[in-house]
matplotlib code that plots the C-alpha trace (Angstrom):
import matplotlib.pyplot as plt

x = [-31.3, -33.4, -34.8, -37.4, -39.2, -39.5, -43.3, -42.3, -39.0, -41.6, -44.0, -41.5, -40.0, -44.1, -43.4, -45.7, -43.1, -44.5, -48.3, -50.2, -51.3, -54.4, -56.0, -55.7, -52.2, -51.6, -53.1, -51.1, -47.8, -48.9, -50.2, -46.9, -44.5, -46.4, -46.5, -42.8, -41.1, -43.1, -42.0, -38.0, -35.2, -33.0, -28.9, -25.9, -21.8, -18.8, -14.6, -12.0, -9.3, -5.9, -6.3, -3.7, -4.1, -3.4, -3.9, -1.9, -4.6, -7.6, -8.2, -8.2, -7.1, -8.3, -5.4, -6.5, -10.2, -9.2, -11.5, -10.0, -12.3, -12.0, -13.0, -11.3, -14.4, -13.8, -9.8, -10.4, -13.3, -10.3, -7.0, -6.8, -7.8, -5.1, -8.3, -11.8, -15.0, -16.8, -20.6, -23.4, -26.7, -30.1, -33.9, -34.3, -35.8, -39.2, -39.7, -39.1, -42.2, -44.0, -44.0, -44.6, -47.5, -49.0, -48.1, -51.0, -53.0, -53.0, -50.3, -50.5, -50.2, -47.1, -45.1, -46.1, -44.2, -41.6, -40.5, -40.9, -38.7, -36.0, -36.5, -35.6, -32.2, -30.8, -31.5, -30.2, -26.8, -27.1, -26.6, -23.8, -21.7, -22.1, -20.5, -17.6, -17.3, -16.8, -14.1, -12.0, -11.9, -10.7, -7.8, -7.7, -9.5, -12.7, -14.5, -15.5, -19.3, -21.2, -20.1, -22.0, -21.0, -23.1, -22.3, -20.0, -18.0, -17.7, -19.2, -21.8, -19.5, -17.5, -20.8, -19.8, -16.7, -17.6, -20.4, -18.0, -15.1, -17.6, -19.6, -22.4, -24.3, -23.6, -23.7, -26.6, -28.1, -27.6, -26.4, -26.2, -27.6, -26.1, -27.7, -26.0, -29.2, -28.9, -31.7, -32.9, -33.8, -34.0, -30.1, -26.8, -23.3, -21.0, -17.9, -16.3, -12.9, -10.7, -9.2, -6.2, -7.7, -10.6, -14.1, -15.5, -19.7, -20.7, -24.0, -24.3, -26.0, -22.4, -21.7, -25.2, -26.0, -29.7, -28.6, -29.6, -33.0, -33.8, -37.2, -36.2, -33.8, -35.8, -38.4, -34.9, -34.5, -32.7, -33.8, -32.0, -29.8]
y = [-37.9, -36.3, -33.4, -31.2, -28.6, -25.5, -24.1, -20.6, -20.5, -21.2, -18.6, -16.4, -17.4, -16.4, -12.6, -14.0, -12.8, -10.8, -11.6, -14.3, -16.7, -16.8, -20.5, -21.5, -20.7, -22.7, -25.4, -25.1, -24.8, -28.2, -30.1, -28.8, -30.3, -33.5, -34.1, -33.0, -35.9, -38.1, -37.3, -35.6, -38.0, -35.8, -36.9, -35.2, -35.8, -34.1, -34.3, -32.6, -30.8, -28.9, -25.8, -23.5, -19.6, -17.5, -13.6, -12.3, -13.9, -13.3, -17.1, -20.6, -24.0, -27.2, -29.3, -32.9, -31.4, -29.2, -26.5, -22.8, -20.2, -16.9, -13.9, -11.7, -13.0, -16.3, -15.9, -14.0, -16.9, -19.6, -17.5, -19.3, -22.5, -25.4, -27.4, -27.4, -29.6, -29.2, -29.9, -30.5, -31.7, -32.3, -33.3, -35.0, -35.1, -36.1, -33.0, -30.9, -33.1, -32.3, -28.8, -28.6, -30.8, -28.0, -25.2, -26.7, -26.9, -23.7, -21.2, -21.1, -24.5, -24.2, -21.3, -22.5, -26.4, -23.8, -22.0, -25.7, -27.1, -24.0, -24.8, -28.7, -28.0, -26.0, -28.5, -30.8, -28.6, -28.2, -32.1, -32.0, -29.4, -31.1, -34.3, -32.0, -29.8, -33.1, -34.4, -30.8, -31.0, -34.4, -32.9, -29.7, -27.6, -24.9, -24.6, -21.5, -21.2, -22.3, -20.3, -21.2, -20.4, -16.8, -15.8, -12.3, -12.4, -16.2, -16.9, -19.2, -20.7, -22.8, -24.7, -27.7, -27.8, -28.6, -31.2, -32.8, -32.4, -34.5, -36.4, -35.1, -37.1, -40.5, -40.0, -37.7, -37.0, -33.5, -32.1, -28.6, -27.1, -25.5, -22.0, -23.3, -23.9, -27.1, -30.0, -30.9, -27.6, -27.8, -28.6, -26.9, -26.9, -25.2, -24.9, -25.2, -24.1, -26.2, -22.9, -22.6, -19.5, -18.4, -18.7, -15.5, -16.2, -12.8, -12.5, -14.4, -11.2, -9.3, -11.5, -12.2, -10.3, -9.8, -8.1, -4.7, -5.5, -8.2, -8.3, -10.0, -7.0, -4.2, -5.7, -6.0, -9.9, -12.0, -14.9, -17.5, -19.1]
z = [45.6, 48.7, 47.4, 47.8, 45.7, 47.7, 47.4, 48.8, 46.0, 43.6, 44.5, 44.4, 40.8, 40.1, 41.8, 44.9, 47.4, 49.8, 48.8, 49.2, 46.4, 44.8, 45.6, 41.7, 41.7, 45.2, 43.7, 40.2, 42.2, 44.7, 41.6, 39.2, 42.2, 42.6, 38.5, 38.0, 40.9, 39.1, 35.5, 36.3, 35.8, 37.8, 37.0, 37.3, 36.4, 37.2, 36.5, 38.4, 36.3, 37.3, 36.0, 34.1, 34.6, 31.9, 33.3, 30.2, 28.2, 30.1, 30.1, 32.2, 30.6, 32.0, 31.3, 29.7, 28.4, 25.9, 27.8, 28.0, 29.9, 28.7, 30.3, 33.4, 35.1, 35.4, 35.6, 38.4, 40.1, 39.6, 40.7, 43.8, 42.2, 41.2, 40.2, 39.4, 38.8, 35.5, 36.8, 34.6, 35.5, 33.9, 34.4, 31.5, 28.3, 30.8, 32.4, 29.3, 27.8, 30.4, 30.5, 26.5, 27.0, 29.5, 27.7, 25.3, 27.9, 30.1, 30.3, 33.8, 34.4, 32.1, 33.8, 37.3, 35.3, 34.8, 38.1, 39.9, 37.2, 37.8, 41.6, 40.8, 38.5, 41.3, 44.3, 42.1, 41.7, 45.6, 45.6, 43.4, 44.7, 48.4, 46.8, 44.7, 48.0, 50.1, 48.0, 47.8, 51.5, 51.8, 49.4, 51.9, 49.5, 50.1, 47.1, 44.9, 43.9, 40.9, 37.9, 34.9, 31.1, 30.8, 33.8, 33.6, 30.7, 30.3, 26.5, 26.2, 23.3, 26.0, 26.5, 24.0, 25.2, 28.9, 27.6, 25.6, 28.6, 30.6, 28.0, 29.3, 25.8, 27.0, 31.1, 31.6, 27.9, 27.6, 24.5, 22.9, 19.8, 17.4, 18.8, 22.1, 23.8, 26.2, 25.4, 27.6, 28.1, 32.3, 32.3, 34.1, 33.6, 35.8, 37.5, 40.9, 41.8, 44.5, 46.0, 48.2, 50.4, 51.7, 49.6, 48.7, 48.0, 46.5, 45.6, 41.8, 40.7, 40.4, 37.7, 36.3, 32.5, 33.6, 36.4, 34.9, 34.1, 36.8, 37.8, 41.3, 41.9, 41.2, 44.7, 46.3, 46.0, 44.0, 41.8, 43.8, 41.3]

ax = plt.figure().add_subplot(projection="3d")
ax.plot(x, y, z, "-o")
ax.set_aspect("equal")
plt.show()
C-alpha cells in the first residue's frame, strides 16, 4: 500500500491546528511516523453482500452473512443500496505493542504513537474504499461513505457479526472482545453501500455520538474520520 502519514492531520489530532508546534512535539510526531511504518502491518479485507431493506423494522439484512443492521440510521445510509461491502481493516497486533511500550516510556511519546496511528487506520480505509469504489462502478454503482458500527444509531453489538461475516480472525487477525472492543485495538470495520442514485457525503459528524461534546467541533473542525 502507498501511504503516507499526514504530519499536519496529526498535529491536528494533538489540537495544533492553527498554532504552531513546539520543537519536542515536531520531533515526537517525525520520530512516531518513522517508528510506526516500520512496526504497522497494515491489512485490510472486504465482501460484497445484496442487501435486504427492512423500513418496517428499522433494519438491513445482508443476505448470506447472517448480518442485520438495525437502526433508521443506517436503513436510511443503504436505501438506495442493492449491495454493500463489509470493510474491515487493521494495523496489527505490531503497532498496538508499540504504542503500549511508549506509554511506559513518556506519555507524550505515547499520544503523539496515538494520533499517527488514527492517521494510518484511516489512509488505510482510504485504500480500501478506492478498490470497493472501483469495483461498484465497473457494476454501474456510486458508492455511499464509510459507516462504521457506532456511528448514529447502529449498535456496536453488530461488530461480531461483521468480523465473523468477513473472518476478519483468519484474514487480517482482528477479533472482538467480549466488551466489543476490537484487538488489535488500531482496527476498522465499516460499510459501503453500492447505490443506485446519487452519493450524498454529509459530514460524518451528523451521525457521530461524540458529536455533542467534540473537541474538534467546538474550534470549528472536524476530527477527520
Amino acid at each position: 500500500m502507498n501511504i503516507n502519514i499526514d504530519k499536519t492531520e496529526v498535529l491536528r489530532y494533538l489540537g495544533c491546528q492553527g498554532q504552531t508546534a513546539d520543537e519536542a512535539t515536531e520531533r515526537a510526531v517525525e520520530e512516531g511516523i518513522s517508528q510506526l511504518f516500520a512496526a504497522a502491518k497494515p491489512r485490510y479485507t472486504y465482501r460484497v453482500f445484496e442487501t435486504e431493506i427492512l423500513s418496517d423494522c428499522e433494519e438491513v439484512r445482508l443476505n448470506g452473512s447472517g448480518v442485520v443492521l438495525r437502526g433508521k440510521d443506517i436503513v436510511r445510509h443503504l436505501a438506495h443500496s442493492p449491495k454493500c461491502a463489509l470493510l474491515g481493516a487493521t494495523l496489527g497486533i505490531e503497532a498496538d505493542n508499540l504504542i503500549r511500550v511508549a506509554q511506559n516510556t513518556g506519555m507524550l511519546k505515547a499520544v503523539v504513537l496515538d494520533a499517527c496511528a488514527t492517521d494510518f487506520i484511516e489512509k488505510v480505509c482510504d485504500e480500501a474504499e478506492k478498490e470497493i469504489t472501483a469495483l461498484a462502478e465497473k457494476e454501474g454503482y456510486q458508492t455511499t461513505f464509510r459507516y462504521s458500527p457506532g456511528y448514529g444509531d447502529l449498535p456496536l453489538e453488530v461488530q461480531p457479526a461483521v468480523c465473523a461475516a468477513l473472518d476478519t480472525a483468519r484474514r487480517i487477525g482482528v477479533t472482538v472482545s467480549d466488551s466489543l472492543i476490537m484487538i488489535p485495538r488500531k482496527s476498522v470495520t465499516a460499510i459501503i453501500g453500492f447505490t443506485t442514485e446519487t452519493a450524498e457525503r454529509p459530514s460524518p459528524c451528523e451521525t457521530c455520538t461524540m458529536r455533542e461534546t467534540c473537541e474538534f467541533r467546538k474550534r470549528g473542525t472536524a476530527c477527520g474520520r
